[in-house]
N, CA, C and O of each residue as an XYZ file, in Angstrom:
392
protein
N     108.691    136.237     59.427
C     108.836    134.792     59.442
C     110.235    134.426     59.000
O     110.938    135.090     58.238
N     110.549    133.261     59.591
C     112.433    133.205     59.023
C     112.241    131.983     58.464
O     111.347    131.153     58.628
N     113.368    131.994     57.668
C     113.300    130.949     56.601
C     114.119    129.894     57.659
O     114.595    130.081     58.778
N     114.052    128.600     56.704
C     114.431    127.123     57.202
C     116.016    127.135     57.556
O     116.540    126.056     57.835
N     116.680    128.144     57.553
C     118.293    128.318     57.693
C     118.330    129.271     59.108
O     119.317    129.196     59.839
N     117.523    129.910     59.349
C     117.390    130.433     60.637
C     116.700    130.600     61.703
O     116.460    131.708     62.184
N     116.265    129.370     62.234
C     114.790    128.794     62.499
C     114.895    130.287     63.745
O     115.923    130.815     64.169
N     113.611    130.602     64.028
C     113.132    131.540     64.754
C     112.646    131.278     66.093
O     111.612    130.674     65.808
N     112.690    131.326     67.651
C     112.129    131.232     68.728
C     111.285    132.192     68.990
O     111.849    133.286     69.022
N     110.205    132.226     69.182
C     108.926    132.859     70.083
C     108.925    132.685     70.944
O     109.064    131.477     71.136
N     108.781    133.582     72.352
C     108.628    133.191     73.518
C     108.332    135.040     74.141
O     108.007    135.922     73.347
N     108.470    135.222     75.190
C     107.697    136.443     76.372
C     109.211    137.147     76.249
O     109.278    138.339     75.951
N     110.319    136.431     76.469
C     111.783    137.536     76.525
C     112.400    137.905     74.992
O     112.918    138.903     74.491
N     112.052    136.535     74.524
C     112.892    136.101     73.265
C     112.036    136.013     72.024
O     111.296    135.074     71.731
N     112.305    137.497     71.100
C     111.501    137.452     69.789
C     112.738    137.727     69.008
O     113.838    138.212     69.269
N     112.238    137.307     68.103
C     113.385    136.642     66.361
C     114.845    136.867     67.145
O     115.677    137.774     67.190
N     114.713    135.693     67.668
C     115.917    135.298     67.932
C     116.658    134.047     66.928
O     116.067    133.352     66.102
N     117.820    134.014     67.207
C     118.076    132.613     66.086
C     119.387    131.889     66.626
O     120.448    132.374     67.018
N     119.039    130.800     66.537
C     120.025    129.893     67.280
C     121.113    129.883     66.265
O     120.978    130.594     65.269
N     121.961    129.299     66.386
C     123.702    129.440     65.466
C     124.454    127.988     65.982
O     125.141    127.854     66.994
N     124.091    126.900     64.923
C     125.193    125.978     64.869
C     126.521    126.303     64.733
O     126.952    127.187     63.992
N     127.178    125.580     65.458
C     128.786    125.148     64.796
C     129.028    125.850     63.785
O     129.492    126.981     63.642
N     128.566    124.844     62.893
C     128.693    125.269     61.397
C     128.580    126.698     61.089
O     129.502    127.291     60.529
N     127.716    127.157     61.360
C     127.119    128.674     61.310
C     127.956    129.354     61.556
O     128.418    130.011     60.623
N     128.703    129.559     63.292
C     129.427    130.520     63.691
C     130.864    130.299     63.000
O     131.696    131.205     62.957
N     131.103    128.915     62.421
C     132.730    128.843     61.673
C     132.361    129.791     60.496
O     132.841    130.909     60.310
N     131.407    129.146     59.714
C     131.102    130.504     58.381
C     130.975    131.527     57.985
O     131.077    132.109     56.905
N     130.631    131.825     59.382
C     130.379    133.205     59.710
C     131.598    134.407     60.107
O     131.743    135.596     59.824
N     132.578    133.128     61.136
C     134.086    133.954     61.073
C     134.779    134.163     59.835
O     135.410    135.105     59.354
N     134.324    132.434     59.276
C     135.419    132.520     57.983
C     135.202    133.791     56.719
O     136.038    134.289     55.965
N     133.700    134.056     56.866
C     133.376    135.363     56.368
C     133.304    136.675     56.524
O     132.646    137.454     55.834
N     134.067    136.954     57.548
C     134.481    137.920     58.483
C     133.231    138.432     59.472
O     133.397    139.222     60.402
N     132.205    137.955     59.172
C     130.971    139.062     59.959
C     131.343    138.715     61.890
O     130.548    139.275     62.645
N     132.275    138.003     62.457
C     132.925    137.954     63.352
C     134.080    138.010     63.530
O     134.641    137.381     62.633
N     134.776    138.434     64.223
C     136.132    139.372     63.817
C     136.700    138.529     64.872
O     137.901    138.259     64.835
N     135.988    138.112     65.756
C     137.274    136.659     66.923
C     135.941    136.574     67.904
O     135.116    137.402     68.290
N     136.147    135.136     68.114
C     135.151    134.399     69.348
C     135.923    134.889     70.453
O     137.140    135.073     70.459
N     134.871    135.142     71.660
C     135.385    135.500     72.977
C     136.317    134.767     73.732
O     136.806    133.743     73.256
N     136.627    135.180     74.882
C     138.025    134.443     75.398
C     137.329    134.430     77.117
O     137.239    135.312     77.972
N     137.017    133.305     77.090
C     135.909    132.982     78.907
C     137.050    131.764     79.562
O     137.232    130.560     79.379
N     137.616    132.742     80.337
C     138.665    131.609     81.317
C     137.938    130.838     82.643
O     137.114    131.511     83.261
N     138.214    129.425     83.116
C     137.022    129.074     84.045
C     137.000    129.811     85.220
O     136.221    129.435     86.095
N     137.740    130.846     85.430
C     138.019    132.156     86.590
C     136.580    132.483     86.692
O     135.944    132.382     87.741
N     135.970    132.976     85.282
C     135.146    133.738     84.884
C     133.720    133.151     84.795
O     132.751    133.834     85.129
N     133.569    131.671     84.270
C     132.510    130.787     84.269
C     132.233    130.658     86.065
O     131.104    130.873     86.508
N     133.376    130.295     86.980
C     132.971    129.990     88.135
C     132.473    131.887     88.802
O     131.590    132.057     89.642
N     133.037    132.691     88.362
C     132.862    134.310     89.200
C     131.151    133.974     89.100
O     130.292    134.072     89.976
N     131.058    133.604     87.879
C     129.316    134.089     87.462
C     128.342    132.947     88.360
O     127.151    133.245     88.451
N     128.733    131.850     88.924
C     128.267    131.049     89.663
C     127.304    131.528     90.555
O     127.690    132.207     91.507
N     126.030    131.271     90.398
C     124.900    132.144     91.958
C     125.108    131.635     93.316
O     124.809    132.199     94.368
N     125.875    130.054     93.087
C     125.383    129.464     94.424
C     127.325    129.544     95.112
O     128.387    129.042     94.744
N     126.836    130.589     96.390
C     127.813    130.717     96.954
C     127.795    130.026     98.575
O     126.891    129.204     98.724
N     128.453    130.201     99.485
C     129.003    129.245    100.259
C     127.606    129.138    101.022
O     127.225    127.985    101.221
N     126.763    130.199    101.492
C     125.857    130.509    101.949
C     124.626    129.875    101.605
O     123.901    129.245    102.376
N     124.459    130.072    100.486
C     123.477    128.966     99.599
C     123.466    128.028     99.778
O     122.421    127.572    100.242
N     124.393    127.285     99.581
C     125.009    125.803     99.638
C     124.676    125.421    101.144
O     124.228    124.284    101.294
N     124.809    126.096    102.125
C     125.171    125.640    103.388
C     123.148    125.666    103.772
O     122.638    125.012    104.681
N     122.571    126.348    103.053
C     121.087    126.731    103.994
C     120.613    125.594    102.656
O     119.420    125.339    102.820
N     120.950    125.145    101.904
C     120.143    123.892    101.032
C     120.613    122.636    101.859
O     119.877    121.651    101.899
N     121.741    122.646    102.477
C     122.386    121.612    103.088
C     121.167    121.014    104.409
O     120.508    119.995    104.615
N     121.405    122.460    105.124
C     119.977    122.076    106.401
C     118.881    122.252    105.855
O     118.101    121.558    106.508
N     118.327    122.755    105.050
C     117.104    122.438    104.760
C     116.908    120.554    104.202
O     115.977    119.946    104.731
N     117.396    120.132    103.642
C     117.502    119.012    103.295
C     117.654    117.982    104.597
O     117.049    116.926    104.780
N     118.717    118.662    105.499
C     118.833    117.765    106.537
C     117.547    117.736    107.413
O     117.176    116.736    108.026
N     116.983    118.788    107.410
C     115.639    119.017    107.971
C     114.525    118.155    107.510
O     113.806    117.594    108.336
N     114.390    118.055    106.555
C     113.054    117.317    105.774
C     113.737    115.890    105.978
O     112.986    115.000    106.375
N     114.706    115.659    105.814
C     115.069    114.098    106.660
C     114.781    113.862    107.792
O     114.311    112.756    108.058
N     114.994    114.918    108.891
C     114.522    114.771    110.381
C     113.368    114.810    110.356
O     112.827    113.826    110.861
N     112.900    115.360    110.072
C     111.075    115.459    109.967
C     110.653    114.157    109.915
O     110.163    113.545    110.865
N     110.859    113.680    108.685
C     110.390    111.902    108.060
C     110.835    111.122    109.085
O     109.962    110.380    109.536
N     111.879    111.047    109.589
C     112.409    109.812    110.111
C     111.701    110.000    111.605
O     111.586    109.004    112.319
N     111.140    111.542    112.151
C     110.934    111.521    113.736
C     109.317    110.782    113.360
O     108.770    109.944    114.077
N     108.810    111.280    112.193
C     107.058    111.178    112.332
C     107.260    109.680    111.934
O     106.377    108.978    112.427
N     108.187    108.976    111.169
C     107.649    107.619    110.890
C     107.995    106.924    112.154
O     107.413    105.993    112.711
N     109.282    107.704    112.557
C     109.228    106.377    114.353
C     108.252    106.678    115.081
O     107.795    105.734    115.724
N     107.586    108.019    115.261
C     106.265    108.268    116.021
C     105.103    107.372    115.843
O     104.284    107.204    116.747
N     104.991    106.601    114.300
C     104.057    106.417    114.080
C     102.884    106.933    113.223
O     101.904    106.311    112.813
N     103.353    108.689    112.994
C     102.499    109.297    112.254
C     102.859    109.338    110.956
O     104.008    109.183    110.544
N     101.672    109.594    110.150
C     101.788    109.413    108.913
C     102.271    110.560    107.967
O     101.826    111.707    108.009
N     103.249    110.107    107.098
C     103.748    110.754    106.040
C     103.271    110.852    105.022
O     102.680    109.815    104.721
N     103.190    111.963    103.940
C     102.230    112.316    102.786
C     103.711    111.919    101.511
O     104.913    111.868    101.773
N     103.028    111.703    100.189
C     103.475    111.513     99.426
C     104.571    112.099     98.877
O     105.549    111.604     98.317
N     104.017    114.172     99.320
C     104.967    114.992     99.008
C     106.425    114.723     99.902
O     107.564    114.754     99.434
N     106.099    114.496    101.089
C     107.612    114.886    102.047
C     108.161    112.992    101.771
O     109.137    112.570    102.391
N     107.615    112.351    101.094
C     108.696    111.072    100.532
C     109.087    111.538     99.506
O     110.306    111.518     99.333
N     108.383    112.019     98.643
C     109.101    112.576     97.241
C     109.999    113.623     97.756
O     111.202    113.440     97.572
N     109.628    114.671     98.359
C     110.963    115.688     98.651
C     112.452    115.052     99.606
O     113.561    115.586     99.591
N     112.093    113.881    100.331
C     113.445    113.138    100.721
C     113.851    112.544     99.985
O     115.080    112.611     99.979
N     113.105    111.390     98.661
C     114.122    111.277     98.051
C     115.093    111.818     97.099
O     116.195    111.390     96.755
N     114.266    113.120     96.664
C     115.033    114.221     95.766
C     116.197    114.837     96.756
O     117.222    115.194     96.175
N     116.157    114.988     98.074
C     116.974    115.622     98.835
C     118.094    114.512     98.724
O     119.202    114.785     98.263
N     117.763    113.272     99.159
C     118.532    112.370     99.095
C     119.849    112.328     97.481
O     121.034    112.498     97.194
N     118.777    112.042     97.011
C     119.534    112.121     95.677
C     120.288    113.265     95.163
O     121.041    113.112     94.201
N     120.111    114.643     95.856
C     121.017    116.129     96.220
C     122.426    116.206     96.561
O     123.347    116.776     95.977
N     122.400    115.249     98.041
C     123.033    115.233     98.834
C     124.497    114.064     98.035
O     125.715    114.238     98.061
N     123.556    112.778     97.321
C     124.360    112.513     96.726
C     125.189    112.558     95.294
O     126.165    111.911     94.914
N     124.424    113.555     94.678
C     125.104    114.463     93.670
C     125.758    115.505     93.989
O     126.698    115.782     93.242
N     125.537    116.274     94.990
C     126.392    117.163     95.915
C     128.011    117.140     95.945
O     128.625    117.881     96.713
């Protein structure tokens, strides 16, 4: 069990783990038990990125797809379910966070 200074996470990956404020990791240098914080250039933040051009481009038509869908069945006349309005406007709202 960890005391109130190092609160503890439980979970399926993550046992006695412990989170580290600010505060924590300065005290912790200033006490030597860290010898220098790492050095992550945004070279390195973007290398590690999953979504590459490919990704991007098959979320693009899929999205454009579930728009065509909606817009052919509502001019048809046929009816649309709750899910494929909720998934256009999340696509929608994709496209314009995109």
């Amino acid at each position: 069990m960890a005391s109130d200074s190092t609160p503890e996470i439980d979970g399926q990956d993550i046992i006695n783990s412990y989170i580290l404020s600010r505060e924590k990791i300065y005290s912790l240098r200033r006490g030597g038990a860290i010898k220098r914080l790492p050095r992550i250039t945004t070279a390195e933040i973007h290398d590690k990125s999953k979504a590459n051009v490919f990704v991007k481009a098959l979320a693009v038509i899929q999205v454009f797809w579930i728009c065509v869908q909606v817009i052919v069945r509502s001019a048809k006349g046929l009816t649309i379910s709750q899910l494929e309005l909720v998934v256009t406007a999340f696509s929608l709202c994709v496209i314009i966070t995109y």
